[in-house]
N, C-alpha and C positions, 0 to 999 in steps of 0.2 A: 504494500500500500504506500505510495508516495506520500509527499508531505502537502497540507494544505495549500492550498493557491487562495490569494487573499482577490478581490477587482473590488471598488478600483485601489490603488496602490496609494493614492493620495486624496483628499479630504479636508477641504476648510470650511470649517464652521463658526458662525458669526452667531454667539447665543448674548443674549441678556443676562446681566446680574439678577441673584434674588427669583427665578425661573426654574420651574424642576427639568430636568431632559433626561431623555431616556436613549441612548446611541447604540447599537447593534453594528459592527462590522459586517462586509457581507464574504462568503465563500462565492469563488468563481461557478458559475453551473459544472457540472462537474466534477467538483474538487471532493478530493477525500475529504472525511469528515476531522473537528480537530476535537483534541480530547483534555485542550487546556492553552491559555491565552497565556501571555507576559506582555509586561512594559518592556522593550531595551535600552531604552535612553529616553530622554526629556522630561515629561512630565506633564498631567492634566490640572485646568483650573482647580484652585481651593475649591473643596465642598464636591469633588468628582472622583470617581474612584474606579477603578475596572474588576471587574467578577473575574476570578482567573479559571472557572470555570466554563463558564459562559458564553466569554466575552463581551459584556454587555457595559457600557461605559455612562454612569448613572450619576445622578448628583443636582445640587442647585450652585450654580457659580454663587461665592462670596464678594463679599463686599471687597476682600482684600484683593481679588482678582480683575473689578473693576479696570478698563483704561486697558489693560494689557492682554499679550499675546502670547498663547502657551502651544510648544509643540511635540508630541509626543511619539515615537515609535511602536509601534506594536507588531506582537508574529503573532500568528496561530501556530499550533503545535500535536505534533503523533507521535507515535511511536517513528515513524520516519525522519524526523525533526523539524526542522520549526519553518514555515513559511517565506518567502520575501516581507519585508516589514513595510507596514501600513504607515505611511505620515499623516499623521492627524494636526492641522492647524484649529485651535481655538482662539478666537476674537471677542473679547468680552464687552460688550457695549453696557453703556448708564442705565442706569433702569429706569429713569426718568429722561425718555427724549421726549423731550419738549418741543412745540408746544402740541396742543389734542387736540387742533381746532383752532383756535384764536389765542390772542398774547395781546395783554394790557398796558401800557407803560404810563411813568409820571415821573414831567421832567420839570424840576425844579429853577424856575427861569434864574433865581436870587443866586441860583451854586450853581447851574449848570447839569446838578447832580441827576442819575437817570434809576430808575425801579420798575420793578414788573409788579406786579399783585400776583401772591401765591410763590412769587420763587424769590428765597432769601439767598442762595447760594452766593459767594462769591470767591472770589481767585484770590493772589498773596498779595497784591495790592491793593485791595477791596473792589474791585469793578465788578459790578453785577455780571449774574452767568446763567445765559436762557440754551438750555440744550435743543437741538432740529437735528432734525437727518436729513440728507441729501434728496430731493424732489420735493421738498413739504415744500405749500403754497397755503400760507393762511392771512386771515384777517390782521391786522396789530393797529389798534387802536392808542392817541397820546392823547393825554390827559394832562393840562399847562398848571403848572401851582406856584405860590409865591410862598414859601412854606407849605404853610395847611390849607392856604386860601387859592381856588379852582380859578385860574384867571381864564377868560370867555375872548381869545386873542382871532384878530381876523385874518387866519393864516390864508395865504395865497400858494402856497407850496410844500410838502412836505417832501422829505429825502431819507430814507435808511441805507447808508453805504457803508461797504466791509473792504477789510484792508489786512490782509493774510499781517503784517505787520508794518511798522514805522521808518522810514515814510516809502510808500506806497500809492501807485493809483490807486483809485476807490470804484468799485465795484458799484452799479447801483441795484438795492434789493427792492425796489418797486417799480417797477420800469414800465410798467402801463400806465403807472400817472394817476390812478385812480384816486378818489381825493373824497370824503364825504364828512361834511358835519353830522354827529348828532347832538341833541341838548343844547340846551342854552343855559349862560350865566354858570351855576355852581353845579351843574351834570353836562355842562360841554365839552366836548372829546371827537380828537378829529381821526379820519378811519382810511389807512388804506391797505393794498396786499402785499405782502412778502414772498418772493419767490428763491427757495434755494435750488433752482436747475441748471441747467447747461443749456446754452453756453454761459450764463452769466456767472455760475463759479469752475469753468472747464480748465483756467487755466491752474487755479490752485489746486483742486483736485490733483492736477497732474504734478505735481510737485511732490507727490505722497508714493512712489511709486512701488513701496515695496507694502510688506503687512506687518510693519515693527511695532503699528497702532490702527486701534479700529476709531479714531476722534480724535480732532485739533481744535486748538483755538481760533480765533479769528474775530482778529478787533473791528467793532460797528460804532459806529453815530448816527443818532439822528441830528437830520440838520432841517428849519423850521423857516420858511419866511414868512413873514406877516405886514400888516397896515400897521402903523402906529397912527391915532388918532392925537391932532395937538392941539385940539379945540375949535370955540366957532371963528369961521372966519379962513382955519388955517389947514392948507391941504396937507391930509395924511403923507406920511413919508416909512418907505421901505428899509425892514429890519431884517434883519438874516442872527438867526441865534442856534448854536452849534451845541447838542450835549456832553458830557462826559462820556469817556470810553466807554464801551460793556463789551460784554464779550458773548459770540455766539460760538458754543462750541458744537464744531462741523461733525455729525457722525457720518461714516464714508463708508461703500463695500471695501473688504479686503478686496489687495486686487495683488497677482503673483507678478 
């Protein structure tokens, strides 16, 4: 009886943190039966383990495996000896990519400062951090404050642009223009769409070429232009007001 035949011989998987999975290797049609698995080198995400009976590769990725890439070797095994070895890529993604739907923001005209509602996260030098994956297209609504106080500004323009880092072209994340108020006075909030597709982040994308990571950062602003009103008599004049960094961090396919 010859030794197991593993197909296919390579395998990347992109699982979720905090997500139970359940992996089966498969035997070629054909192939002898195996009468027991091994790891031979690398290693599976925290919280995953391999039946050495089995073969059945089970587990919930941890927290601590978040962000990173594990890859492991595996034989099948007889009485004839052990297989060709199986490379298994695991890709741990956030458990929160963001956003489900829509993303709220409030930008502080008095600091500049910028927040989402619902996501307090932030990076080592406090810039807020809204997770998306590659194609989302949603609503993202901003919401003007002077502090606490909802200021009701008569924007003409709104801009979300991204900048893989400093200094950088800028990418723009709304590129249909689309523009709508809703509310007035202390519930008004102006609305438009966010697209993470290609071509519009194709080139960065491409800058990632191997699977050392399944998410990058990537710094945004919004940028706001409005009317300033200067009273009766005196005609409004154009303001352009830029926020604080934040950061969207990009979740990507592995790609070999």
């Amino acid at each position: 009886m010859p030794a197991p035949i593993l197909s296919p011989t390579t395998s990347i998987l992109a699982l979720t943190r905090g997500r139970f999975y359940s992996i089966q290797p498969a035997l070629a049609p054909g192939s002898s039966p195996a009468t027991s698995w091994s790891l031979i080198s690398g290693g599976f995400p925290d919280g995953m383990t391999l039946n050495p009976v089995t073969g059945r590769i089970s587990g919930t990725p941890s927290r601590e495996s978040e962000g990173s890439v594990f890859v492991a070797m595996v034989t099948a095994n007889n009485a004839s000896g052990p297989s060709a070895p199986l490379k298994l890529v695991f890709g741990i993604e956030h458990a929160r990519v963001e956003p489900d739907g829509s993303l709220e923001a409030f930008l502080d005209l008095s600091t500049s400062g910028i927040g989402f509602r619902g996501h307090d996260k932030t990076d080592d030098f406090g810039r807020a951090v809204v997770h998306v994956k590659r194609g989302d297209r949603f609503p993202l609504s901003v919401t003007f404050l002077k502090g606490t106080e909802v200021i009701d500004l008569a924007v003409t323009n709104l801009a979300i642009v991204l900048k893989e880092f400093e200094p950088e072209s800028r990418i723009l994340l709304n590129p249909s223009g689309h523009l709508e108020k809703q509310g007035i006075e202390d519930t008004a909030r102006w609305i438009t769409y966010v697209e993470f597709s290609d071509p519009a982040i194709a080139t960065m994308l491409g800058n990632y070429e191997d699977d050392s990571d399944t998410a990058f950062p990537a710094l945004a602003e919004v940028e706001v232009s409005y009317q300033v009103d200067r009273g009766p008599g005196l005609s409004p004049f154009p303001a352009v007001r830029t926020s604080a960094t934040f950061v969207f961090m990009v979740h990507r396919d592995l790609v070999r």
